[in-house]
N, CA, C and O atoms as a GROMACS GRO file, in nm:
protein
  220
    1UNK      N    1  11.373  10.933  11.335
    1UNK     CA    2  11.363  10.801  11.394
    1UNK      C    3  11.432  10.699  11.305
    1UNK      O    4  11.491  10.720  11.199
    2UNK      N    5  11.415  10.597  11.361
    2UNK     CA    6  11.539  10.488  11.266
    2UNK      C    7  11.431  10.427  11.150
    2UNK      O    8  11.468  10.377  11.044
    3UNK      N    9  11.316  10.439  11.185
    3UNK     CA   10  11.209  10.369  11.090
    3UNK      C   11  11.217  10.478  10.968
    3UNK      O   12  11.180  10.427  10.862
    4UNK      N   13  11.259  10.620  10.955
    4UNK     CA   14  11.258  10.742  10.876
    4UNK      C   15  11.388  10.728  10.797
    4UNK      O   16  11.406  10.770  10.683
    5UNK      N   17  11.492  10.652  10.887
    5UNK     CA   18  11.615  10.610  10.804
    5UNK      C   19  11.626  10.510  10.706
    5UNK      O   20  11.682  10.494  10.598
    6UNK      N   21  11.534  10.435  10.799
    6UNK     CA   22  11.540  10.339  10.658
    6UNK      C   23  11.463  10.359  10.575
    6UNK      O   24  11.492  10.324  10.461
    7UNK      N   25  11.354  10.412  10.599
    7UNK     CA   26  11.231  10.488  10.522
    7UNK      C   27  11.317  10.521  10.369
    7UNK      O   28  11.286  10.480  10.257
    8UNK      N   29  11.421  10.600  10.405
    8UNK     CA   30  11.470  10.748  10.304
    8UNK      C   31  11.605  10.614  10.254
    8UNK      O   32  11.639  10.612  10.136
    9UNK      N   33  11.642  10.557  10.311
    9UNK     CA   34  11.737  10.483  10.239
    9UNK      C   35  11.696  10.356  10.144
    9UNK      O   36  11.777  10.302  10.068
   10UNK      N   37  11.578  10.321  10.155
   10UNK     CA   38  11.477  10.219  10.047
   10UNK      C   39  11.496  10.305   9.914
   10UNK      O   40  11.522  10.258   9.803
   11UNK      N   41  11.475  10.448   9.948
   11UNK     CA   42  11.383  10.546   9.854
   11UNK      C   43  11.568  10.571   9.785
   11UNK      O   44  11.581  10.551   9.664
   12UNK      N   45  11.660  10.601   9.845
   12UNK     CA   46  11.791  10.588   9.767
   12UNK      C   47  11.836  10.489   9.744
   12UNK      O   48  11.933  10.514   9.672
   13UNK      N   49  11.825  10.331   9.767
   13UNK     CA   50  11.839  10.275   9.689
   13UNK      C   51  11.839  10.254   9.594
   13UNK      O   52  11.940  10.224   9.530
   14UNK      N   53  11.755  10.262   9.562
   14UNK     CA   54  11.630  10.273   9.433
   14UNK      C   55  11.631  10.375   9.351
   14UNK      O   56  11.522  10.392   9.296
   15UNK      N   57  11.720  10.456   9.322
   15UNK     CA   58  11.734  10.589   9.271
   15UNK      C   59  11.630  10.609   9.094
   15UNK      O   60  11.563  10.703   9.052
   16UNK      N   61  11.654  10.504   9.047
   16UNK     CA   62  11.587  10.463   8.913
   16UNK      C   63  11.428  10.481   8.911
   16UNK      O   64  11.369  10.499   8.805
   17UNK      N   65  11.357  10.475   9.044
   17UNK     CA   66  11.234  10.483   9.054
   17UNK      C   67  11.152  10.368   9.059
   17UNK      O   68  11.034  10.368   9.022
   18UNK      N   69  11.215  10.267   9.106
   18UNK     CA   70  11.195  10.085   9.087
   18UNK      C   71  11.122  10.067   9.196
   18UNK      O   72  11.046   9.970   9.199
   19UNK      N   73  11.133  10.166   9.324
   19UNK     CA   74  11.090  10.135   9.369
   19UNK      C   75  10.957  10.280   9.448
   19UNK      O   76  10.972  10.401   9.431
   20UNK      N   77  10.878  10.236   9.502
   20UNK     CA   78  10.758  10.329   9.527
   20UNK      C   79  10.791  10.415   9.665
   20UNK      O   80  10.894  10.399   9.730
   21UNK      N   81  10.687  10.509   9.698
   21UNK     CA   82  10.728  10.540   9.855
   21UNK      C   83  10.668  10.476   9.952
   21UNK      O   84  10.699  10.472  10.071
   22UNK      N   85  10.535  10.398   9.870
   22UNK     CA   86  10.473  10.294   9.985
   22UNK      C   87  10.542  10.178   9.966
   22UNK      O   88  10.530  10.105  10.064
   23UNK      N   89  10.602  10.137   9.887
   23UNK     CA   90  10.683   9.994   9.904
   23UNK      C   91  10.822  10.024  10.024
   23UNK      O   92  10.866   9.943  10.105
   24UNK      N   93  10.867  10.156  10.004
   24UNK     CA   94  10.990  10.182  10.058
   24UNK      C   95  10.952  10.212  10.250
   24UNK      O   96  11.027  10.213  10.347
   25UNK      N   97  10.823  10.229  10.239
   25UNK     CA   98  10.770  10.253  10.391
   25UNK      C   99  10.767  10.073  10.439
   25UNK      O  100  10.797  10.030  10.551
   26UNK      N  101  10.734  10.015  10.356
   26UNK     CA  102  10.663   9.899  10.392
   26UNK      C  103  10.793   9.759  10.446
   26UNK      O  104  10.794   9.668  10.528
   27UNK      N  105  10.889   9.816  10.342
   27UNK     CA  106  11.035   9.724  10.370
   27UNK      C  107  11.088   9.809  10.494
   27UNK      O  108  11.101   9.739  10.594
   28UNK      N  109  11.113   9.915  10.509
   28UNK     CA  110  11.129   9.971  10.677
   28UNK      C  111  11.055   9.920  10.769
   28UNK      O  112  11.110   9.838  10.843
   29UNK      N  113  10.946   9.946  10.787
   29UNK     CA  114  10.826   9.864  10.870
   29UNK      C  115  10.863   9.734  10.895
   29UNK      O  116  10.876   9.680  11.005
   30UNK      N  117  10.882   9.676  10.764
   30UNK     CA  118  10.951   9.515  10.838
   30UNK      C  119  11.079   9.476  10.853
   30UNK      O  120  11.108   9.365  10.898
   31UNK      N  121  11.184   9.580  10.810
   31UNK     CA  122  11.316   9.614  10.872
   31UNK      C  123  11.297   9.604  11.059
   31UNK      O  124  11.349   9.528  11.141
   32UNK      N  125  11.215   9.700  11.070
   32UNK     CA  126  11.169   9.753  11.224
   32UNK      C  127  11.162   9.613  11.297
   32UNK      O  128  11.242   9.578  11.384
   33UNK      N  129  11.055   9.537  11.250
   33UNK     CA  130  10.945   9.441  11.314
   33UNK      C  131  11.063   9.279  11.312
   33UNK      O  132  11.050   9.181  11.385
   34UNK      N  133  11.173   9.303  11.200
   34UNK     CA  134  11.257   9.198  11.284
   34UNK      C  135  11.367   9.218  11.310
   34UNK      O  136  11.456   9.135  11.292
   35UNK      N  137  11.388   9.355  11.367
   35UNK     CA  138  11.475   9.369  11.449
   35UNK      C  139  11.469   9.372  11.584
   35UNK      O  140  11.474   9.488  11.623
   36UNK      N  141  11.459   9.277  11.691
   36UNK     CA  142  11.414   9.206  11.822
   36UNK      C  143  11.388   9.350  11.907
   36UNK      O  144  11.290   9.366  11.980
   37UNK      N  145  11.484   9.444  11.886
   37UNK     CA  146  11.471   9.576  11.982
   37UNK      C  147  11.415   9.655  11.965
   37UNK      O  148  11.425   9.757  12.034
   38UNK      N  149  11.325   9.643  11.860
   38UNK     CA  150  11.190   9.741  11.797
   38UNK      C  151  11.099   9.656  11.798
   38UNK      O  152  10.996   9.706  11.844
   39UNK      N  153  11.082   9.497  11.754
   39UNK     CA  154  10.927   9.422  11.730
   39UNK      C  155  10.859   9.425  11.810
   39UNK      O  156  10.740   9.405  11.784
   40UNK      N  157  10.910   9.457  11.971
   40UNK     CA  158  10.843   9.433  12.081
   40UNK      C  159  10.759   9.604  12.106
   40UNK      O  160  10.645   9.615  12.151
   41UNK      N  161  10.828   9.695  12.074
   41UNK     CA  162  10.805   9.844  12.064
   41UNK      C  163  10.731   9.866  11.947
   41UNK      O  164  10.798   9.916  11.857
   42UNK      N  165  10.594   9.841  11.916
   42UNK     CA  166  10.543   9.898  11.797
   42UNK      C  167  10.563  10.058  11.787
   42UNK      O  168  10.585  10.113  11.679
   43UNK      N  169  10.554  10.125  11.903
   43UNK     CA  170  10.550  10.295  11.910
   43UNK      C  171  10.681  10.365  11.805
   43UNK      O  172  10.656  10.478  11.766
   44UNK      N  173  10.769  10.326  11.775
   44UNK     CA  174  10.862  10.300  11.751
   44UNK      C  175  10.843  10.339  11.550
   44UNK      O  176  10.886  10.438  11.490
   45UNK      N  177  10.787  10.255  11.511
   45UNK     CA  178  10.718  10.241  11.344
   45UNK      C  179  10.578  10.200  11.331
   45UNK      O  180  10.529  10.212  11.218
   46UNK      N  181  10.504  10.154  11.423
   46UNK     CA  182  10.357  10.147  11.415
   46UNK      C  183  10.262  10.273  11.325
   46UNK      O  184  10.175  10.249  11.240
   47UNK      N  185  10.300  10.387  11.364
   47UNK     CA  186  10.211  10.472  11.367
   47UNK      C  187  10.210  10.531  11.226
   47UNK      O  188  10.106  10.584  11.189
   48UNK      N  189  10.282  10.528  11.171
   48UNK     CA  190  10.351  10.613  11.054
   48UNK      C  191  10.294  10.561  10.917
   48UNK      O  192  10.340  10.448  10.896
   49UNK      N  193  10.214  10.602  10.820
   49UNK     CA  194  10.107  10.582  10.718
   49UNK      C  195  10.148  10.674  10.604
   49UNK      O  196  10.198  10.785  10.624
   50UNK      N  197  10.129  10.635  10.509
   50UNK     CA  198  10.179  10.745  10.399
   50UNK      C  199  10.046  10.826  10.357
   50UNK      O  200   9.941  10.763  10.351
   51UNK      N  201  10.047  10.962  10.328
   51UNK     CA  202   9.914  10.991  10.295
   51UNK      C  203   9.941  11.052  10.149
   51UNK      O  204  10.056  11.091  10.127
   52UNK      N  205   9.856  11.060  10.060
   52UNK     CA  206   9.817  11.102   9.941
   52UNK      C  207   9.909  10.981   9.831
   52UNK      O  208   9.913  10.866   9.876
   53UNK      N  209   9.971  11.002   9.710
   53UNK     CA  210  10.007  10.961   9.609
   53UNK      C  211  10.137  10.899   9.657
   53UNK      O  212  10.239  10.967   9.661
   54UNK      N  213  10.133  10.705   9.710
   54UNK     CA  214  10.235  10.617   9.747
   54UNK      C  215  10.325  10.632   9.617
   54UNK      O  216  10.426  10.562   9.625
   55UNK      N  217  10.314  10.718   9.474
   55UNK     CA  218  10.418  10.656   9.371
   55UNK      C  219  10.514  10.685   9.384
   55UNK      O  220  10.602  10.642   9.309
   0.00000   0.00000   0.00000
């Protein structure tokens, strides 16, 4: 999904480790939410939660 793309491209940004996997979920999520053709579609990135160790 496109929320998984940007998901994984936060996480390569960041190659140094600067940044987390719950921070890198969380800037996708609001990648998603203002982009007009997803904010209205929560189904889309709504659902998706990180489980165990966000580091």
């Amino acid at each position: 999904t496109r929320l998984m793309e940007a998901f994984h491209r936060h996480l390569l940004i960041s190659k140094s480790g600067a940044i987390t996997k719950a921070e890198a979920l969380r800037q996708a999520s609001i990648e998603m939410m203002r982009d007009p053709q997803y904010r209205s579609q929560p189904f889309y990135w709504a659902g998706f939660v990180l489980i165990g160790d966000g580091l």
